[in-house]
C-alpha positions in Angstrom: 137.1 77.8 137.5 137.5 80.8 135.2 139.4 78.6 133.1 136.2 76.6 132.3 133.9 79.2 131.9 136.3 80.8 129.3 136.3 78.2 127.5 132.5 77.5 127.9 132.6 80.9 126.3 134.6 80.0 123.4 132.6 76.9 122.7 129.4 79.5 122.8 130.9 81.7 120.5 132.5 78.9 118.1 128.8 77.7 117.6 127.1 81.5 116.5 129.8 81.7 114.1 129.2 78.6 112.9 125.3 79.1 112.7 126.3 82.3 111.2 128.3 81.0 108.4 125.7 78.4 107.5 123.1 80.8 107.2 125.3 83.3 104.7 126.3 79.9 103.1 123.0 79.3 102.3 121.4 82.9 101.4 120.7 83.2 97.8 120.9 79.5 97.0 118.3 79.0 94.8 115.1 76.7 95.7 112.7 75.2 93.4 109.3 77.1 93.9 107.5 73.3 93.2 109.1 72.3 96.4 107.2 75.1 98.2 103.9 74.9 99.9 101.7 76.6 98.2 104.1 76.4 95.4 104.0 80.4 93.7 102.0 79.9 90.4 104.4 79.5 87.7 102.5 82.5 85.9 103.8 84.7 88.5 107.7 84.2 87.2 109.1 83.7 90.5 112.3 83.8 91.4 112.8 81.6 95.1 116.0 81.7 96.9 117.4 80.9 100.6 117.6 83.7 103.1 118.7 82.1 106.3 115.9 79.4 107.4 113.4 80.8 105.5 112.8 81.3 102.0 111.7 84.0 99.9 110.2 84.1 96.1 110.2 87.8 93.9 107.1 87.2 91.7 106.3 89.7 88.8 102.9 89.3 86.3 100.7 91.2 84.4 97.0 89.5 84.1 95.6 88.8 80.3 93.6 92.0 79.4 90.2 91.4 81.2 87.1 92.5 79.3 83.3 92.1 80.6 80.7 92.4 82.9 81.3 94.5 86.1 78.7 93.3 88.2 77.3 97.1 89.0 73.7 97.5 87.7 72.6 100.9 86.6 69.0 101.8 85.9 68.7 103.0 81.9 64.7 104.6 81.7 62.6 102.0 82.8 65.1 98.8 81.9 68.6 98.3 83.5 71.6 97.4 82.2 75.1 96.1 83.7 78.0 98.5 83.0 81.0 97.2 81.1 84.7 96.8 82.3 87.9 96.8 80.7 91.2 96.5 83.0 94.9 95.5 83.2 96.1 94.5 86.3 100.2 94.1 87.1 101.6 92.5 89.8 105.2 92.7 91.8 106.0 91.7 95.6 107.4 88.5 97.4 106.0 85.5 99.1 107.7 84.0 102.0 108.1 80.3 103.6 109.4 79.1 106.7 112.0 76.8 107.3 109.8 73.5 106.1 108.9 75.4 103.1 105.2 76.6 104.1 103.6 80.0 103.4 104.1 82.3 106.2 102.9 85.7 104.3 102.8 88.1 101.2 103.5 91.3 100.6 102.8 92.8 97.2 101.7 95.7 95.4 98.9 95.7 92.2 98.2 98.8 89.5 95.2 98.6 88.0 94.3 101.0 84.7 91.2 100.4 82.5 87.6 102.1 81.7 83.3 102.0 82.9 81.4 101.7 79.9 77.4 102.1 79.1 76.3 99.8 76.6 73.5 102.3 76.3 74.9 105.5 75.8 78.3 104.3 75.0 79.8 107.0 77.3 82.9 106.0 78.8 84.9 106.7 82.3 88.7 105.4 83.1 90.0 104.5 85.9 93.5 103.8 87.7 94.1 102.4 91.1 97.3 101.3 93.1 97.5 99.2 96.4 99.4 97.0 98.8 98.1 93.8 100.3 100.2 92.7 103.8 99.1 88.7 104.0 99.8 86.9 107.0 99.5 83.2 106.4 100.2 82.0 110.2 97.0 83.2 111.0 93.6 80.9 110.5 91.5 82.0 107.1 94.6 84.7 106.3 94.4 87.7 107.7 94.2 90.5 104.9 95.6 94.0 105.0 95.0 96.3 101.9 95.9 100.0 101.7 95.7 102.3 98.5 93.1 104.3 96.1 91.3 104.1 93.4 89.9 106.7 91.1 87.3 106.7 88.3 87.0 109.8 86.6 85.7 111.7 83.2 87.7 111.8 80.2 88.6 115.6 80.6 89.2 114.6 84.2 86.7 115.6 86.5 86.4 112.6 89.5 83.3 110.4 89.5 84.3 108.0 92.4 87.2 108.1 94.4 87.9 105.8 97.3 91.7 105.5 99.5 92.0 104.2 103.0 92.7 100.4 104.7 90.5 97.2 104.4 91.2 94.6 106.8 90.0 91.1 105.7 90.1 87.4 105.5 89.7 85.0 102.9 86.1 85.0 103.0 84.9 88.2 105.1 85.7 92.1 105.6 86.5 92.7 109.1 86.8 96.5 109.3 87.5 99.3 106.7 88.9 102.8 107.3 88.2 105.5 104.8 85.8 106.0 101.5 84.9 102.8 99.5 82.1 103.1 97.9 82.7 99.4 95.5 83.0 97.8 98.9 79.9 99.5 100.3 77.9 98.3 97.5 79.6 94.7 97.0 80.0 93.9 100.0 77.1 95.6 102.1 74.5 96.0 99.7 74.2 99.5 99.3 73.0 100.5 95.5 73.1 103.9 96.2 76.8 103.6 96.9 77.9 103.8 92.7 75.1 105.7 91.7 77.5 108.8 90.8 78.9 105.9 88.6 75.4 105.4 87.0 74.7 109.5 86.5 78.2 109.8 84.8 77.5 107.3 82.1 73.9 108.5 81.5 
């Protein structure tokens, strides 16, 4: 009897080496990121390699220099006027996929550097910001979570707007937020008074 179960033993312990092995076999092969579901934009440069049954792609990007509208309306005398933006956005983290090669999250981290401008006054602010968005994919309409700060602030340095904490989101809504943000306050919930420092700094 004790014959058997050592041997039942051996048998257990032969296969977890052999799962083992197959696993570090395959870690680091390459994959082709079309194969992927949703592939990684080929933009992003991603790199996509085998890390026991699932898969995980390094992506690394800077946006094109973005120059516009901002969408925040401040009042200028009796006319209003929508303040300028310039930005540059860059981009590193990795995107994992399951054993069938779907999306199961994202982890990644964004800096953002660029100026406020009046088209009025022609008085400009800058601004910088850094955060980390934590994706999980498994869940239905994504569930979102950001942490970070961002600051917008004089030219001799003085700070106009600051905002920091945790936003908590899907695709489509904002489920709960944790600290200052005014750009969410007024973009998302409607308050104009939220940027209005913004405005008086640009007068």
């Amino acid at each position: 009897m004790k014959s058997k179960n050592i041997a039942s033993l051996i048998t257990v312990v032969f296969v977890v080496i052999l799962v083992l092995l197959s696993q570090q076999v395959f870690a680091g092969e390459p994959v082709d990121p079309s194969t992927l579901n949703p592939p990684p934009p080929p933009q992003f440069n991603p790199v996509c390699e085998k890390d026991g049954n699932q898969t995980i792609c390094t992506v690394r990007f800077s946006d094109p220099p973005f120059s516009g509208g901002s969408g925040v309306i401040c009042q200028a005398g009796t006319g209003s006027y929508e303040v300028l933006q310039s930005q540059n956005r860059s981009v590193q983290g990795k995107r994992y996929y399951d054993q069938n090669g779907n999306l199961t999250r994202k982890i990644f981290g964004e800096v953002l550097t660029g100026t406020f401008s009046s088209p009025v006054s022609h008085v400009a602010l800058s601004f910088d910001g850094k955060d980390t968005h934590h994706e999980d994919w498994t869940v239905p309409g994504v569930l979102i979570n950001v942490t970070g700060s961002f600051h917008v602030y004089r030219p001799h340095g003085d700070t106009v707007i600051f905002e920091a904490g945790r936003t908590i989101e899907t695709l489509d809504n904002l489920l709960s937020e944790s600290g200052p943000h005014p750009f969410a306050d007024y973009f998302v919930f409607g308050d104009t008074a939220a940027l209005q420092p913004l405005c008086d700094a640009l007068q």
